[in-house]
C-alpha positions as CSV (number, residue, x, y, z in Angstrom):
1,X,0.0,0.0,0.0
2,X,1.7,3.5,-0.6
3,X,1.2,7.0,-1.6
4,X,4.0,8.9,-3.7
5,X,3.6,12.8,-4.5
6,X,6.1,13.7,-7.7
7,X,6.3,16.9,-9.5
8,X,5.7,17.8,-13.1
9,X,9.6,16.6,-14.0
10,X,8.9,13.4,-12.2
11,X,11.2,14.1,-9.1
12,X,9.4,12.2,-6.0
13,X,8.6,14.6,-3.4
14,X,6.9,12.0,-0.8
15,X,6.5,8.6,0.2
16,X,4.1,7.0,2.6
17,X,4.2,3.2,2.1
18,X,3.4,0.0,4.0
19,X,5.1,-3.6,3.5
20,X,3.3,-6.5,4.9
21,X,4.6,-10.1,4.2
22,X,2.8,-13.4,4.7
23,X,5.2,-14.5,7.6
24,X,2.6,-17.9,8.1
25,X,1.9,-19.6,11.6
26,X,5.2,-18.5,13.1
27,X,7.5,-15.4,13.1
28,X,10.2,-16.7,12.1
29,X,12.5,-14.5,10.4
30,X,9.7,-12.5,9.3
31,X,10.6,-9.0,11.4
32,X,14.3,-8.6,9.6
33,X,13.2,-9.7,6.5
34,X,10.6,-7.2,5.9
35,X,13.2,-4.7,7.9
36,X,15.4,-5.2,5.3
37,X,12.5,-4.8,2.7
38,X,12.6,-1.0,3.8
39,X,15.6,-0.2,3.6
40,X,16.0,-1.3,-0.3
41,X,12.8,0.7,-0.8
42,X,14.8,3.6,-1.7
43,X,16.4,1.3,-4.1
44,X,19.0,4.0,-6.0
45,X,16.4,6.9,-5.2
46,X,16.5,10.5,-3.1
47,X,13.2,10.7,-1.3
48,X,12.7,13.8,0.4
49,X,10.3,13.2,2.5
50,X,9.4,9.1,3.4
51,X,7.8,7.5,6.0
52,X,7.9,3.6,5.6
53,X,6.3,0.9,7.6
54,X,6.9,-2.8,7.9
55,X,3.8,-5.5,8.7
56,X,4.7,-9.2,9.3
57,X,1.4,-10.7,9.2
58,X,0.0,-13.9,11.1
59,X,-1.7,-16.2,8.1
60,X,-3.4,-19.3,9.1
61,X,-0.5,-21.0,6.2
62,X,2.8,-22.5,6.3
63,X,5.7,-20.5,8.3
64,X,7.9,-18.7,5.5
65,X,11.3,-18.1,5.9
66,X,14.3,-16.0,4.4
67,X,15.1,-16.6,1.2
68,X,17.8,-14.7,-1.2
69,X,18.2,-11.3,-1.2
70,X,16.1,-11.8,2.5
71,X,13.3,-9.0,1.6
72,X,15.9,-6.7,-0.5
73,X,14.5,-7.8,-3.7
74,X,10.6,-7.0,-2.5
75,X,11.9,-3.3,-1.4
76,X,13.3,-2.7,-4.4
77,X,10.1,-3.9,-7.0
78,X,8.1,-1.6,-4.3
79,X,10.6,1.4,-5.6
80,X,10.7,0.7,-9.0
81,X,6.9,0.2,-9.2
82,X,6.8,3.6,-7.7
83,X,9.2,5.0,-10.7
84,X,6.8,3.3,-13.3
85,X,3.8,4.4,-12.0
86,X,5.3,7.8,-12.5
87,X,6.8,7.3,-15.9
88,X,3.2,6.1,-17.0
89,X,1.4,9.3,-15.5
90,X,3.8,11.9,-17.5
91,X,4.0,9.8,-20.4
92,X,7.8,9.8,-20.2
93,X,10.3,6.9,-20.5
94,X,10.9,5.3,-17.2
95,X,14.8,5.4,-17.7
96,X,14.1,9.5,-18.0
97,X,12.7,9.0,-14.1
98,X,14.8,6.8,-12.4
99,X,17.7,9.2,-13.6
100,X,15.9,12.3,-12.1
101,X,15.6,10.6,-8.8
102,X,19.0,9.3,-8.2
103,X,20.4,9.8,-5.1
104,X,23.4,13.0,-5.8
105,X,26.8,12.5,-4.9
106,X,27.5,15.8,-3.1
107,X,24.0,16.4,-2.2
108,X,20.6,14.9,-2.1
109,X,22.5,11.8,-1.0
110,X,20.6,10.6,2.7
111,X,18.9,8.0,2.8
112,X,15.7,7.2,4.9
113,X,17.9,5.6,7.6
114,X,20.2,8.7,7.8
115,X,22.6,6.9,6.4
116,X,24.9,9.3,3.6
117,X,25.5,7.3,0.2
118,X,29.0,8.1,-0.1
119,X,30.3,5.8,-2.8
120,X,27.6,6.5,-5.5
121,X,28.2,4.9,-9.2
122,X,25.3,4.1,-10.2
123,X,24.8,7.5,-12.5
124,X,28.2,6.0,-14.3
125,X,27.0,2.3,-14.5
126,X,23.7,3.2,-15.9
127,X,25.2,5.6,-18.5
128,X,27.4,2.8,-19.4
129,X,24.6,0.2,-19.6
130,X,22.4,2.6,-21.2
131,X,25.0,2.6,-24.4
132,X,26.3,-0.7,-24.2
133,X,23.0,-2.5,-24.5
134,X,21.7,0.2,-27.0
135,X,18.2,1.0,-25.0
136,X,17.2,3.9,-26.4
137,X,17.3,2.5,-30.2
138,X,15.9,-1.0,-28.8
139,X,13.5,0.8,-26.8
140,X,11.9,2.7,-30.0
141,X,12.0,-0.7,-32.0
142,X,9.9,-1.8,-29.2
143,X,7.2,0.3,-29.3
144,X,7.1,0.4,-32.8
145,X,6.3,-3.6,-32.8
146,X,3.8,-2.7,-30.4
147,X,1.6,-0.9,-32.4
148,X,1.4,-3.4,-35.0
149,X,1.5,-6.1,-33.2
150,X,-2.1,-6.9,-31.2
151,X,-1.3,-11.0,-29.6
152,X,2.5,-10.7,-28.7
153,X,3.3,-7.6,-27.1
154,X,7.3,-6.6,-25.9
155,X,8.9,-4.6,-22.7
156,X,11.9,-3.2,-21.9
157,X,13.1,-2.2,-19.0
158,X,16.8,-0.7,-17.9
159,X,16.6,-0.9,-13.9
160,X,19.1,0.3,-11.5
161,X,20.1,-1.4,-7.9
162,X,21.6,-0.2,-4.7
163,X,22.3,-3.0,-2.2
164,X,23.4,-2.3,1.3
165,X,26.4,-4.6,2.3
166,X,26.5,-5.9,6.2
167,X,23.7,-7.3,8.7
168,X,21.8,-5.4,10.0
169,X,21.8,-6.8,13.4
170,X,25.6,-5.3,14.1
171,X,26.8,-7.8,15.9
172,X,26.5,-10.3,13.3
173,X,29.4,-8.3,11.4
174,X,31.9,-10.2,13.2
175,X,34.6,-13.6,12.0
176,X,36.8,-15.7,13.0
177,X,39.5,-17.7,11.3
178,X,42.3,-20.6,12.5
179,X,45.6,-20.6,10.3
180,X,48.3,-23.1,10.6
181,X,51.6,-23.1,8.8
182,X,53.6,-25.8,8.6
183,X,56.8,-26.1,8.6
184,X,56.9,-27.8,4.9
185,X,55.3,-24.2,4.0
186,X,52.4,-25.8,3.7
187,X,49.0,-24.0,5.1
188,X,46.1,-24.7,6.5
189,X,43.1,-22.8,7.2
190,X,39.7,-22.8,9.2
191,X,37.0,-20.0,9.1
192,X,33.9,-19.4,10.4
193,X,31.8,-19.7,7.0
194,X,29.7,-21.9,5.0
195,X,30.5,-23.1,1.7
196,X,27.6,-23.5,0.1
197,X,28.2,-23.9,-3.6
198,X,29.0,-19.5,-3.8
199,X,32.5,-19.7,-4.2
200,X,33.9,-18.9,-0.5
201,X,36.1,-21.6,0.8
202,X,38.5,-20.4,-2.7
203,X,37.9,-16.1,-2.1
204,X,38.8,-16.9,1.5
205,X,41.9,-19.1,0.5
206,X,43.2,-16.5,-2.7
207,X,42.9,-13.6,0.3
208,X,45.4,-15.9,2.6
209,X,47.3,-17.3,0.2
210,X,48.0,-13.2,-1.7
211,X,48.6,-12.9,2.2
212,X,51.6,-15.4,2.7
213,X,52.5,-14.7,-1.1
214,X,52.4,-18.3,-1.8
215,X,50.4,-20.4,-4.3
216,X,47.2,-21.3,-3.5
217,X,47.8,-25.1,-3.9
218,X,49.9,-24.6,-1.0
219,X,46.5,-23.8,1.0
220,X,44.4,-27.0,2.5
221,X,40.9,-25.5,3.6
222,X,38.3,-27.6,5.6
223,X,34.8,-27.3,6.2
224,X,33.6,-25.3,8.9
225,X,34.0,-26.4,12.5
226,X,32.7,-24.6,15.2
227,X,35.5,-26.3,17.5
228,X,38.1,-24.4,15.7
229,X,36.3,-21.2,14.6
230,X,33.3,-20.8,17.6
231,X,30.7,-18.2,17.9
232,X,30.3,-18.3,14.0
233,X,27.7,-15.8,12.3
234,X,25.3,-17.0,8.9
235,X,27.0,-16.8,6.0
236,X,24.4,-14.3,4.7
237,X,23.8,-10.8,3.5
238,X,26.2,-10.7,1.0
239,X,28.9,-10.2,3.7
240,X,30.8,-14.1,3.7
241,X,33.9,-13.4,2.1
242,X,34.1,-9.6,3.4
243,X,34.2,-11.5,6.9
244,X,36.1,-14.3,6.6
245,X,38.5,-13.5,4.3
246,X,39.8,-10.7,6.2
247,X,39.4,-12.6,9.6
248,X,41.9,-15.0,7.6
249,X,44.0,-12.3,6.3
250,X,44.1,-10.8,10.0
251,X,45.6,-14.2,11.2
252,X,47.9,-14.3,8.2
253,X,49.3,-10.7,9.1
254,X,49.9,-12.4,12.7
255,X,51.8,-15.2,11.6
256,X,54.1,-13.1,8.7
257,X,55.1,-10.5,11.6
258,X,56.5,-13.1,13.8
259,X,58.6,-15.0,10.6
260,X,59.5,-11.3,9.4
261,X,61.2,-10.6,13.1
262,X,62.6,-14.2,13.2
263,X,64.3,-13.4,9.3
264,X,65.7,-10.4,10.6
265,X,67.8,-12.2,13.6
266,X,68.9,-15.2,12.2
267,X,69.7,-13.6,9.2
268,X,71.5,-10.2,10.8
269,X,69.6,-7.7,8.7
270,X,67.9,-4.6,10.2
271,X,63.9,-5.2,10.6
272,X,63.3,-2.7,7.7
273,X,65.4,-4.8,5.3
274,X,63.1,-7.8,5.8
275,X,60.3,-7.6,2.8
276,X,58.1,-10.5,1.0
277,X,58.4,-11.5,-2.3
278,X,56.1,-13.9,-3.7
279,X,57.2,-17.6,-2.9
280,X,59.0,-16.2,0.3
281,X,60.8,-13.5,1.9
282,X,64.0,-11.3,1.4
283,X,66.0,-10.5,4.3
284,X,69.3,-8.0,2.8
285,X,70.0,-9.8,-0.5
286,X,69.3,-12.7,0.3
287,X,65.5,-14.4,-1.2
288,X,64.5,-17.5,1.7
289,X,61.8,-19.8,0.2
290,X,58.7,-19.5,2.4
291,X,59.1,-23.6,2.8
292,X,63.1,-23.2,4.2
293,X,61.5,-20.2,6.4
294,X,58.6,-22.2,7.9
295,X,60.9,-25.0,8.7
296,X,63.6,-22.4,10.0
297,X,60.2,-20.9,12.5
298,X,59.9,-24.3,13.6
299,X,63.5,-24.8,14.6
300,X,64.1,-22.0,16.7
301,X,60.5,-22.1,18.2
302,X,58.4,-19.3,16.5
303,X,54.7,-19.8,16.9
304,X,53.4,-20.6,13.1
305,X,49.5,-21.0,14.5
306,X,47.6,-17.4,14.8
307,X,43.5,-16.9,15.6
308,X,42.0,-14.5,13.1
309,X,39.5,-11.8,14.0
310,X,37.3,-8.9,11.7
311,X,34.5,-6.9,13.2
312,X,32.8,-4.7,10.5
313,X,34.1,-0.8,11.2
314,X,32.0,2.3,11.3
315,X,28.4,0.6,11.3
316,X,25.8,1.0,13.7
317,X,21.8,0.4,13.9
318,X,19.5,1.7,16.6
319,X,15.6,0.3,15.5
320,X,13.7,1.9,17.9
321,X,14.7,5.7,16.4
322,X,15.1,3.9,12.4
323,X,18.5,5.7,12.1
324,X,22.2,4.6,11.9
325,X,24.9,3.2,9.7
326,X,24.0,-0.1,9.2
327,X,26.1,-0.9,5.8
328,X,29.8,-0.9,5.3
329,X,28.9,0.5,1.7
330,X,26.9,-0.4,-1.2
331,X,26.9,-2.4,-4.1
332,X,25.8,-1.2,-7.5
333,X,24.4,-2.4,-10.9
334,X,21.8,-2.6,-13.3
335,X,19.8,-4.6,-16.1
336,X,18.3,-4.1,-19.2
337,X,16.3,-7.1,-20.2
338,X,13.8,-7.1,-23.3
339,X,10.7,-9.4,-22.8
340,X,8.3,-10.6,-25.5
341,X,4.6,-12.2,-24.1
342,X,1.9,-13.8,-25.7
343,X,-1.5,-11.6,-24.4
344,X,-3.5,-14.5,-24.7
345,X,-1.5,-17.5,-23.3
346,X,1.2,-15.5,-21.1
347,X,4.2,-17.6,-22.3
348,X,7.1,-15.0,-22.5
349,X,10.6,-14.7,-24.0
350,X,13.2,-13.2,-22.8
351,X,14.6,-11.9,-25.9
352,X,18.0,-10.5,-23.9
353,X,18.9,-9.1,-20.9
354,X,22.5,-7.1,-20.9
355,X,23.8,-6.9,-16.6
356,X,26.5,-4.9,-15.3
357,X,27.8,-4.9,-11.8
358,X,30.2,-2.9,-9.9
359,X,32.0,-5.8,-8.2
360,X,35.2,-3.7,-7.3
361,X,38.6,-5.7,-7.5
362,X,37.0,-8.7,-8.6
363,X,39.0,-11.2,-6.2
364,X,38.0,-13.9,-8.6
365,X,36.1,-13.2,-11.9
366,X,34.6,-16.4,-12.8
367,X,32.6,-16.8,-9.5
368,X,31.8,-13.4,-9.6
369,X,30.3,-13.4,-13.0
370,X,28.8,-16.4,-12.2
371,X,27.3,-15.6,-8.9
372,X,25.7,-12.1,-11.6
373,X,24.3,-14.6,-13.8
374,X,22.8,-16.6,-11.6
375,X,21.4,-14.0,-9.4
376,X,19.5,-13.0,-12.5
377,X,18.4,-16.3,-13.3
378,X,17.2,-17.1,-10.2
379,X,15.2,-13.3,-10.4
380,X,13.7,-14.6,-12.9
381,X,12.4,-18.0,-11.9
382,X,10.8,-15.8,-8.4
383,X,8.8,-13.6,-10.4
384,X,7.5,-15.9,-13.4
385,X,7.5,-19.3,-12.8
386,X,8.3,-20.2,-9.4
387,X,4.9,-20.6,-6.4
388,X,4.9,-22.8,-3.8
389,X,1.2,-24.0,-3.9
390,X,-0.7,-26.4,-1.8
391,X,-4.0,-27.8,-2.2
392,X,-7.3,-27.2,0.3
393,X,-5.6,-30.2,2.8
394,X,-2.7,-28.7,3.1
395,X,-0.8,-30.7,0.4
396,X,1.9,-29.2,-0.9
397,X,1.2,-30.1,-5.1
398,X,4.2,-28.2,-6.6
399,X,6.8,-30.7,-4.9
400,X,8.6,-31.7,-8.3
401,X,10.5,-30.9,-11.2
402,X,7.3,-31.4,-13.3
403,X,5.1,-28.8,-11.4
404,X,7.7,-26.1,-9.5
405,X,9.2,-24.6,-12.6
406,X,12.6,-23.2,-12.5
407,X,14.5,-21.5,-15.7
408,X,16.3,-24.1,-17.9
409,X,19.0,-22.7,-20.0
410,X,16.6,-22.4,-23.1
411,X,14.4,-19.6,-21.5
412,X,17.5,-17.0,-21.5
């Protein structure tokens, strides 16, 4: 349910809007997700004036629980819907509104949470998408089949997303991590996340092994195991490798300090002569093989274990006033995708979809592109194809592949 006031330009002036969520017979984790719904309301937008409200409602159904994106995605549609609501009352394209309501960079740039967006690309990743993709020409052939065309109808659509990085709960934004050298130079390592398929176990491994400068095949890493990482947080909101991998990078720093000062005195070089290279360290002029300095450590009775730590700086979250500093920063993208549907039978195409993400210093590009890919795959399974649905006894009737549709490969 909302309320939006805009001006003649299409610049949002106020937002009054409420989320409610079928939560089911229990709570569950209901209350953050619809939280986090409001704070990706805003999506990549300035709202002057907002008041947003959250409603987990009690439904005589089955108890729902988090689920990707854990309410982000549902804040977000609410925003965009908003923009194309607009679009479609001036008669203007809805790219021409989302750009007049991006958050500023030197102003216009709080969010509803008080938070200031400090890091803001998304003016510069939209242009770029905007020319890559080739909307605007694309867009024109798309209207231009539509008035000829009166069964199969097309869409396009170029959407912007602001993603707020950390838990909201603060103390979740806390890891641990257990690094052992050996005195072979090999290492092994223990963190306090879950491997679930994502791609962490080999981010957190690349961070410790640039660390160490070794190879990476010189790293052995093990499942999770609360008896050598305790007090472990979920691997969620988008945070697991932030975490860990610097938890691990923390007990890597430990462990390089103590070999550094042991280089400099059995070698007789000054402290400040003492630097890594990768594959081992050089202490004067002469280069020691990490391997011949772990075994060295070992010898003259340097501790080679160290216990990593990372707590998330300069974040903060106080509910009951709906202000803080509850994300690290944000991550930025957008999509164009081009649809084509049949009017009369609803079967659609996706005719192409161009994505572009600002994922930094990619610490490893396949995953990454990957984990975009998928992330836009699995979008669009949640809003076309894929419903739980259970019959008047409580049966749940889409239980396999050959009634809960996901995409297959043919569909994109």
């Amino acid at each position: 349910d909302y309320e939006v006031g805009f001006n003649s330009d299409g610049r949002i002036q106020a937002v009054d809007a409420t989320f409610a969520a079928r939560s089911g017979y229990s709570a569950d984790l209901s209350g953050p997700v619809t939280d986090r719904a409001l704070f990706h309301a805003d999506n990549a937008y300035w709202f002057p004036a907002v008041r947003l409200v959250s409603r987990p409602l009690f439904t005589n159904t089955v108890s729902n629980t988090a689920f990707r994106g854990f309410g982000g995605p549902q804040g977000l549609i609410g925003g965009e819907r908003w923009i194309e609501e607009i679009a479609y009352a001036l008669g203007k394209d809805p790219l021409e509104i989302r750009r007049a309501n991006f958050y500023g960079t030197d102003s216009n740039n709080v969010t509803p949470y008080h938070q200031t967006v400090e890091d803001n690309v998304i003016h510069r990743i939209v242009d770029e998408l905007e020319t890559s993709s080739d909307y605007q020409a694309r867009r024109q052939a798309v209207l231009a089949f539509n008035e000829k065309s009166s069964v199969l109808k097309k869409g396009i659509a170029l959407s912007p997303v602001k993603f707020g990085i950390s838990f909201t709960a603060t103390w979740h934004n806390q890891a641990g991590a257990l690094v052992h050298v050996y005195r072979d130079g090999s290492v092994h390592l223990s963190h306090g996340g879950t491997e679930m398929g994502q791609g962490l176990h080999i981010k957190v491994a690349q961070v410790l092994a640039d660390a160490l400068y070794i190879p990476l095949d010189r790293v052995q890493i093990t499942a999770s195991n609360t008896g050598k990482v305790p007090n472990t947080s979920a691997t969620a909101a988008s945070s697991g490798t932030d975490l860990n991998a610097m938890a691990a990078y923390d007990a890597a720093r430990q462990i390089r300090e103590r070999m550094e000062a042991h280089a400099a005195t059995i070698y007789e070089v000054e402290p400040k002569d003492v630097s890594w290279e990768f594959g081992g360290i050089r202490a004067g002029k002469q280069f020691v093989p990490f391997a011949e300095l772990a075994t060295s450590c070992w010898m003259n009775r340097v501790q080679l274990s160290a216990a990593g730590f990372y707590k998330t700086p300069k974040i903060h979250w106080d509910r009951a006033k709906g202000t803080g500093h509850p994300f690290y920063y944000f991550a930025y993208g957008a999509a164009a995708a081009e649809v084509t549907i049949d009017t009369l039978t609803g079967e659609y195409v996706i005719d192409r979809a161009d994505v572009l993400e600002d994922v930094g210093r990619s610490l490893n590009p396949a995953i990454d592109i990957g984990q975009v890919e998928g992330g836009f795959i699995q979008g669009v399974g949640w809003l076309t194809t894929e419903e739980l649905v259970w019959d008047a006894k409580g049966v749940l009737r889409t239980h396999a592949p050959s009634t809960y549709k996901i995409p297959l490969a043919s569909d994109v």
